[in-house]
N, C-alpha and C positions, 0 to 999 in steps of 0.2 A: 723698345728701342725707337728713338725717335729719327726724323728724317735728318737732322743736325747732325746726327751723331754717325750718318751712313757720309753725308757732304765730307764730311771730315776726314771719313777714312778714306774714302774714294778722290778726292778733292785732284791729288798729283797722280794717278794712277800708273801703272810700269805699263809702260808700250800703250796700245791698242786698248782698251777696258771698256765696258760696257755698264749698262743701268742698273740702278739699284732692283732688289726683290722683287716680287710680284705683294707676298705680303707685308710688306714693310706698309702700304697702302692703310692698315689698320691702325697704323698711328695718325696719320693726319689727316687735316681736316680738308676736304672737295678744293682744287683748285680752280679760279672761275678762268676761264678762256676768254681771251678779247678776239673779236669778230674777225681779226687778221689770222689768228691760231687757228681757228676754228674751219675759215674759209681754204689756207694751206693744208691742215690736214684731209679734206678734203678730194684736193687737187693733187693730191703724192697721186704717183703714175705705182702701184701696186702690181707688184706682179705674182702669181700663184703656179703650180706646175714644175713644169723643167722648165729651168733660168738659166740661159747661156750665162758663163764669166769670160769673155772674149781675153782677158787680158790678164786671165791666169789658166787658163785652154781647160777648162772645168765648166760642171756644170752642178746646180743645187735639185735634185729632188722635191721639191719643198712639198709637192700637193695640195691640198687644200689645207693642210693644218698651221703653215708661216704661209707670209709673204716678203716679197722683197723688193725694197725702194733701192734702186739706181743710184749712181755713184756720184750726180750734181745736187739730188735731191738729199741726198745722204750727208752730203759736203755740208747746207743749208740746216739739216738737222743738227748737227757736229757744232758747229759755228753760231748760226745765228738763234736756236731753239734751246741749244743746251748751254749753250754760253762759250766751249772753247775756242780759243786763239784761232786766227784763220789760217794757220802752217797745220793745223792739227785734222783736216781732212787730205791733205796731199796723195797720200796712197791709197784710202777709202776706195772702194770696189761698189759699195753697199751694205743695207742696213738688213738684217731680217727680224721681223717679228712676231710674235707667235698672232694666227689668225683670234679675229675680235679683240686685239686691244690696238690702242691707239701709240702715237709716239710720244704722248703725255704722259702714258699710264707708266707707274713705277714697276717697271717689269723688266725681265732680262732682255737684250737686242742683240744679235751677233754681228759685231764689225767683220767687216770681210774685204782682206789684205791677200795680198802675193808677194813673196818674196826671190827673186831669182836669184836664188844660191846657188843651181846646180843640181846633182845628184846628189841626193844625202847618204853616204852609206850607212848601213842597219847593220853590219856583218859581227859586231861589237856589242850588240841589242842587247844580251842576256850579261854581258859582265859590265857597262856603265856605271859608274860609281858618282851617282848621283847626290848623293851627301858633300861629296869633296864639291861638287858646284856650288853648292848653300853656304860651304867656308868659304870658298873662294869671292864668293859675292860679299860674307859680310868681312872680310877684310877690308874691304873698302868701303867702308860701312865709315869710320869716324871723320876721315878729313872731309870727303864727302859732307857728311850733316853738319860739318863745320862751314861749309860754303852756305849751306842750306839754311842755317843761323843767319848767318851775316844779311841775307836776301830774305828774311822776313818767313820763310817756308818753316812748319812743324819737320823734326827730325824722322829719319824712316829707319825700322827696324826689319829683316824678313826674319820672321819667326822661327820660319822650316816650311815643311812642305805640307799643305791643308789634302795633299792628295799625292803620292809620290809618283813621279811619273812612271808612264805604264806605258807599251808599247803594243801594239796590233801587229803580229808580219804578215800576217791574211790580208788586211786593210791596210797595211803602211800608213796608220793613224797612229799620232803621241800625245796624251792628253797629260797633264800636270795642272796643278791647281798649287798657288802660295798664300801664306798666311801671312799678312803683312802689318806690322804696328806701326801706326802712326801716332806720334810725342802729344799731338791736341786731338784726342779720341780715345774713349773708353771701348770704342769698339775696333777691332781687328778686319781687314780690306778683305777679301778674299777675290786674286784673282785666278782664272780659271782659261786654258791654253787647250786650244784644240789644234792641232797642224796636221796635215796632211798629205805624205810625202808625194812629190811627182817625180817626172821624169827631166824639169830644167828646174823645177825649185818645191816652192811650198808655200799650200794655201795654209791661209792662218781665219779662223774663227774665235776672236778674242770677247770673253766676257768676264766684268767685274761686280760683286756683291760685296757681301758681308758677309762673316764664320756662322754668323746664324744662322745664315740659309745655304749651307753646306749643301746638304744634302737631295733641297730642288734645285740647287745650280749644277750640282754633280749629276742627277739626274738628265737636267733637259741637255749638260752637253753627251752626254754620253749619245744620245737618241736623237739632235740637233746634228751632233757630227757624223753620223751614219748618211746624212743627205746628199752629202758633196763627194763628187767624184771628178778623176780628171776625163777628158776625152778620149777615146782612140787615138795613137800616138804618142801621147802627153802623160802616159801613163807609167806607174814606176817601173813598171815591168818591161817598157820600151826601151829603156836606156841601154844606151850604146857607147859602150865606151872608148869606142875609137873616134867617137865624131864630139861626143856631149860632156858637156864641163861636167867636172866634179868638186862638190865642196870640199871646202880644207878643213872641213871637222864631220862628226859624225854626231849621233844620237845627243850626247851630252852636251858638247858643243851647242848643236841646234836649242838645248833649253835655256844655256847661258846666253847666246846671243835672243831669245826671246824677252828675257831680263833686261836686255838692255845693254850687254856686257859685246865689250871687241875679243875674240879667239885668236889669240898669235899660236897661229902653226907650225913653225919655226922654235916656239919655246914647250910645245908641247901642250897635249887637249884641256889640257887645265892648269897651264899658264895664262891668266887671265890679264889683258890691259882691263885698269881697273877705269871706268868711263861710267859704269852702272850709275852713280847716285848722281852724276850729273846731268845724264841723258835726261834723268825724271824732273831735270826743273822745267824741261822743255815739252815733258810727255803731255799726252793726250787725257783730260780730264770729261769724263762722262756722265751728268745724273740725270734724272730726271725730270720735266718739268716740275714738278713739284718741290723739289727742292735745290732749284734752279740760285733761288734767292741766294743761297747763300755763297758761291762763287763768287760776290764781288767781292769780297773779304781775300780771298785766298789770288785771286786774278788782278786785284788792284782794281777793279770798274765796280761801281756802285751798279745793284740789281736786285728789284721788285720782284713781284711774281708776274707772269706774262700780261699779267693784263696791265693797261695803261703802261707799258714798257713801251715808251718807243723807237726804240733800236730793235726790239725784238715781234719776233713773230707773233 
């Protein structure tokens, strides 16, 4: 599989998405770094241990095995290293990456978001009818890629689910993964949702691959997301419901609005406003240096590889 064929898939990604494989690396040939690359990677403020998230009242675990770059340096990563639009770090908390690679290397990274929803209730955990969200999303599936023609974008398919969502009540963790077809790509997206309930919302640990590498991306979130915890207080078990908002959906809900999708409460948990395939003209695209080139194509800006780039890092 070559790195073209990961750009492709990944190119529009749903929400939040992260870098291609670790082994995808086997396909291409050494990226060279221009002395600007080279000298910021450097200068990223890393950090290792317990990492406060002040502003999702959490903290990461990480130890010595990730670290984690900060949420202006993280912004700068997003933007101006991986190429997307400068609206596409606005929520960004920070990046983590597994210890000894760099933020060139074609390797998974975990964006790390907060969203305050609320309490999410779980009381519904074991009957979620998790399928009916996959119809409901591809119903809005044509007119959608009819917009997405007109604007020059490949059409989007979601497959089903590359991991059916699964739910923690010990950990109040919901991990789901989708299989996603894009129209210009022989290869299928795989993105991959880690969230983690609190007690005013929910951390989100977002990464994107490919179906090939199933099974290290299922891997490292599964082991990735066991890092993050809320604080004392902020915790799911703290909610109080005389004082603390509560969301207007539960478990299911929280996967469709991860897609992308608006949840009308009022029409019922899987009445869906259909918003999904538009949100993603506007979504968050992620690769990695190395296959950085090919976003001018899909972004409208012409782009080299970093070196002699000079808009870029």
């Amino acid at each position: 599989m070559t790195f073209k064929a990961v750009a492709s898939a990944c190119a529009l990604g749903l929400g939040l998405v992260l870098a291609t494989a670790a082994e995808a690396q086997k396909d291409s040939a050494p990226q060279k770094l221009s002395p600007e690359a080279i000298a910021f990677e450097k200068g990223l403020h890393k950090q290792s241990g317990d990492v406060a998230i002040p502003a999702a009242h959490a903290v990461l675990h990480l130890g010595e095995r990730y670290y984690f770059v900060p949420a202006d340096e993280a912004k700068t990563i997003l933007t101006k290293v991986w190429g997307n639009p400068p609206s596409s770090g606005d929520r960004v908390l920070g990046i983590v990456f597994e210890k000894g690679r760099t933020i060139y290397d074609n390797v998974w990274g975990a964006i790390v978001t907060y969203e305050d929803t609320g309490y999410v209730p779980d009381k519904d955990a074991k009957t979620e009818d998790y399928d009916k969200v996959v119809e409901s999303i591809r119903a809005g599936e044509a007119e959608a890629n009819d917009e997405r023609k007109k604007g020059g974008y490949p059409t989007i398919h979601l497959v089903g689910w590359a991991q059916q969502p699964s739910y923690d009540p010990a950990a109040h963790s919901l991990i789901w993964a989708r299989d996603i077809k894009f129209s210009d790509s022989p290869v299928d997206a795989l993105n991959y949702d880690v969230r983690l309930l609190g007690r005013k919302g929910v951390l989100s640990l977002n990464m994107l691959s490919d179906m090939q590498h199933l099974p290290d991306v299922r891997a490292a979130a599964t082991d990735f997301g066991k890092a993050a915890a809320f604080t004392a207080g902020s915790t799911y078990a703290d909610y109080d419901k005389s004082v603390d908002k509560t969301a207007e959906y539960g478990l299911a809900g929280l996967v469709a609005a991860g897609a992308g999708v608006v949840v009308a409460k009022k029409l019922g948990l899987l009445a869906i406003v259909f918003g999904f395939w538009k949100v993603i003209l506007g979504g968050l695209a992620v690769a990695g240096a190395a296959i950085s080139r090919f976003f001018g194509r899909i972004f409208g800006r012409k782009r080299d590889t970093l070196e002699g780039d000079e808009g870029s890092l």
